[in-house]
PAPAVEX-606554 format. One record per residue (C-alpha): residue number from 1; x, y, z. Coordinates in Angstrom, 3 decimals, padded with zeros to 6 digits. Layout:
N
  pos         X         Y         Z
  NUM         X         Y         Z
...
END
This chain:
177
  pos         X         Y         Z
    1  -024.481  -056.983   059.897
    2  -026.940  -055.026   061.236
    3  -029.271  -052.946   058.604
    4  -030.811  -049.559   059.410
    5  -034.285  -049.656   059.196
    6  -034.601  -045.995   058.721
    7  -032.074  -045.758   055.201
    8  -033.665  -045.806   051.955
    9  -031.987  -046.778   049.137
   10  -033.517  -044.899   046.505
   11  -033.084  -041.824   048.559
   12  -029.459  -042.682   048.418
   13  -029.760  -042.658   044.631
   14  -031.628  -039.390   044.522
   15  -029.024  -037.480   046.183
   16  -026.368  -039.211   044.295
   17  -028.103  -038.152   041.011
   18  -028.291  -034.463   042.777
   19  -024.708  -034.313   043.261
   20  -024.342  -035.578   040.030
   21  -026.091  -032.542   038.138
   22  -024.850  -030.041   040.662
   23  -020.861  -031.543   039.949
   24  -022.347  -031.456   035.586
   25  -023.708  -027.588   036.654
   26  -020.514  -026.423   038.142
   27  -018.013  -027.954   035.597
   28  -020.133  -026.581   032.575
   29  -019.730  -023.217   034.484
   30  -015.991  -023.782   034.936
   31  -015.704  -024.650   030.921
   32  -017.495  -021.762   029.736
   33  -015.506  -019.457   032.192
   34  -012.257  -021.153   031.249
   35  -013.905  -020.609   027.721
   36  -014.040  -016.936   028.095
   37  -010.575  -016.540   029.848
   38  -009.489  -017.727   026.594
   39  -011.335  -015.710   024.126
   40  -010.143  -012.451   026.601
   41  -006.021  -013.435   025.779
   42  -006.590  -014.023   022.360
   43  -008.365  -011.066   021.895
   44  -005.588  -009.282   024.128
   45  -002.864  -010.516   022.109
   46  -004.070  -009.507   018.639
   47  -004.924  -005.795   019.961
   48  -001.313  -006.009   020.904
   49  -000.160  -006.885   017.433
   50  -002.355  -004.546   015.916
   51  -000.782  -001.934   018.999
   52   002.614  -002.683   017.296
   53   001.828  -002.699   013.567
   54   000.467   000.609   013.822
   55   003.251   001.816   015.771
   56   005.440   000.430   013.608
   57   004.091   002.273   010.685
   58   003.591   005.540   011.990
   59   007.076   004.927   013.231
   60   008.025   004.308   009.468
   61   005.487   007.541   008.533
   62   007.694   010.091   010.834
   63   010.764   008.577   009.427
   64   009.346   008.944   005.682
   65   008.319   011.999   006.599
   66   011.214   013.870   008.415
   67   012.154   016.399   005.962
   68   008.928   017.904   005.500
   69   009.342   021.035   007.249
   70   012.374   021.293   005.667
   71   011.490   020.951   002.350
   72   008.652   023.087   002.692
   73   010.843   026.102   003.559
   74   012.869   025.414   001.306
   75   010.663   025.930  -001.659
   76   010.005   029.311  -001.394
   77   014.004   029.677  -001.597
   78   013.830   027.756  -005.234
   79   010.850   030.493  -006.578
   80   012.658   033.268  -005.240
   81   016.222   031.910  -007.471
   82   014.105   030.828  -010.208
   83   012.422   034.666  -010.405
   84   015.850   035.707  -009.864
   85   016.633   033.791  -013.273
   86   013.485   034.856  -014.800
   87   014.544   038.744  -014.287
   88   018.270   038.044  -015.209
   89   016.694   036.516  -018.839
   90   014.438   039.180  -019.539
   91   017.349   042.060  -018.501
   92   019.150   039.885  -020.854
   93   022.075   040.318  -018.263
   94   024.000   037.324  -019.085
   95   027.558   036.108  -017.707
   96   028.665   034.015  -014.738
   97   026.644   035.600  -011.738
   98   023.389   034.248  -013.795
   99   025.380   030.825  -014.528
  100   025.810   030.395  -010.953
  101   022.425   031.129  -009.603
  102   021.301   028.314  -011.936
  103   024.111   026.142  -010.809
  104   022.931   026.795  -007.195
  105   019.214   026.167  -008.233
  106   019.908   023.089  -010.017
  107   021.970   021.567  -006.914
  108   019.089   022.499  -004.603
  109   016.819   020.953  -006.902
  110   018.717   017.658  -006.677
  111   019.644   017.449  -003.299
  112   015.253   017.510  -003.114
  113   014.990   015.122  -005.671
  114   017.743   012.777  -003.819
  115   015.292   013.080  -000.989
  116   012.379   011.949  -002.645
  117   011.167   015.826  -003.098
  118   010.107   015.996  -007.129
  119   008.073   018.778  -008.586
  120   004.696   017.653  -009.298
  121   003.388   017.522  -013.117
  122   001.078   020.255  -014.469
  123   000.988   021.821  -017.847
  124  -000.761   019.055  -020.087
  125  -001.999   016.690  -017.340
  126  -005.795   016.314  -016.623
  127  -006.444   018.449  -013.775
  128  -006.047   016.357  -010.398
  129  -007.443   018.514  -007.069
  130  -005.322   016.192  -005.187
  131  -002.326   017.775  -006.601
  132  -003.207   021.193  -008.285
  133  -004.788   024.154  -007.431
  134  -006.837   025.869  -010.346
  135  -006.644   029.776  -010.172
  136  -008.358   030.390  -012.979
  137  -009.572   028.914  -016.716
  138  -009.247   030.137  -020.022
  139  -009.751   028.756  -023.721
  140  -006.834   026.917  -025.091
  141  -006.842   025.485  -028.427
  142  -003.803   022.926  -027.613
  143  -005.052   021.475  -024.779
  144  -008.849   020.037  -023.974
  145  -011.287   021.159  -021.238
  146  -009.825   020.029  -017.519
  147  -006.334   019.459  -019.035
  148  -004.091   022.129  -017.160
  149  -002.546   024.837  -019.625
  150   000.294   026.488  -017.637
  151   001.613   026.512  -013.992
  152   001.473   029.774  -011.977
  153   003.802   027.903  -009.177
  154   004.801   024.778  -009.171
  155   003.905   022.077  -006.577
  156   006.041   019.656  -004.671
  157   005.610   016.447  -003.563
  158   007.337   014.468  -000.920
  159   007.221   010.625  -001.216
  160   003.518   010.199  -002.130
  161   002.413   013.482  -000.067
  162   001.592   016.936  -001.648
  163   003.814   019.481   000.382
  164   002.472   021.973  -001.879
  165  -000.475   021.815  -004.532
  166   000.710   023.424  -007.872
  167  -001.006   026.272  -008.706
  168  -002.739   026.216  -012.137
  169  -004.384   027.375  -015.433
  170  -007.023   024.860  -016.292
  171  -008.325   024.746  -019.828
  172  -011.994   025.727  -021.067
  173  -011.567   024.170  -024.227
  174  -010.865   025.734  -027.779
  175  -012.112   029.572  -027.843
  176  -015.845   029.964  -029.210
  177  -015.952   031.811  -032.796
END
C-alpha cells in the first residue's frame, strides 16, 4: 500500500464537514419549501369551503327570496281592494259585490301569508325605522311618545326582509294643557 504524500487528512475532514452543512443548508431549504407548499393547499382548500358556503347561502337567499318581485306588485293590488272596501263601507253599499271583494282580498292575503308574506305590526308598537316609516307625529293620549298611533299604509315583510316599510303616525305623547 502505497500512501500519497500529498493527501491530508484533516483536509479530507474539512470538506466532509462542508458537504455536511451544505447537504443540512439545502434540506432545511427543502423543509421550509415543502413547509410552505403545505400552508398554500390548506389555505386553498378552506377558501374553497368558504367559496361553497357562501354560494350555498346566497343560493338558499335567491331561493328564500324568489317571490319578491312578485309580492311587491302585488301589494299595491291589496290597497287598491282594501280602498275599494273602504268606499263600499262609507257608501254604505252593502250586498254580495262588497262580500266578494273581501273574499278576494282575504284569499290574496293568505296565499301571501302561505308564502311567508305577513303585514308588518304598527299601531301600538314602539316605532322601529327598520320597519316603519314615520310621516308625521301628533299627541296621543293612549299611546306614549315613539309608540306608533295609526298606519297610513301598511308594510310587508317577506321572510325576515321589509318589502315595504309601513307608513306611520308616531306619537308625541299626551297633548300639553
Amino acid at each position: 500500500m502505497t500512501i500519497d504524500p500529498t493527501s491530508d487528512p484533516s483536509a479530507d475532514a474539512t470538506e466532509a464537514a462542508i458537504g455536511e452543512t451544505a447537504f443540512q443548508q439545502q434540506l432545511a431549504k427543502l423543509e421550509a419549501e415543502v413547509k410552505e407548499a403545505n400552508e398554500r393547499v390548506l389555505r386553498g382548500q378552506a377558501e374553497l369551503e368558504n367559496y361553497r358556503k357562501r354560494s350555498r347561502r346566497e343560493l338558499e337567499d335567491d331561493r328564500k327570496y324568489a317571490a319578491l318581485p312578485l309580492a311587491r306588485d302585488l301589494l299595491s293590488v291589496i290597497d287598491n281592494l282594501q280602498r275599494a272596501l273602504d268606499a263600499a263601507a262609507k257608501a254604505e253599499s252593502s250586498g254580495d259585490l262588497l262580500l266578494g271583494v273581501k273574499m278576494v282580498l282575504g284569499q290574496l292575503q293568505g296565499i301571501l301569508a302561505q308564502h311567508q308574506c305577513v303585514p308588518i305590526e304598527t299601531v301600538g308598537q314602539a316605532f322601529d325605522p327598520n320597519f316603519h316609516q314615520a310621516i308625521a307625529q301628533e299627541p296621543s293620549d293612549e299611546h306614549a311618545a315613539g309608540v306608533v298611533t295609526r298606519a297610513a299604509q301598511v308594510g310587508y315583510k317577506l321572510h325576515d326582509r321589509v318589502i315595504r316599510p309601513a307608513q306611520v303616525f308616531v306619537s308625541t305623547g299626551p297633548a300639553s294643557a
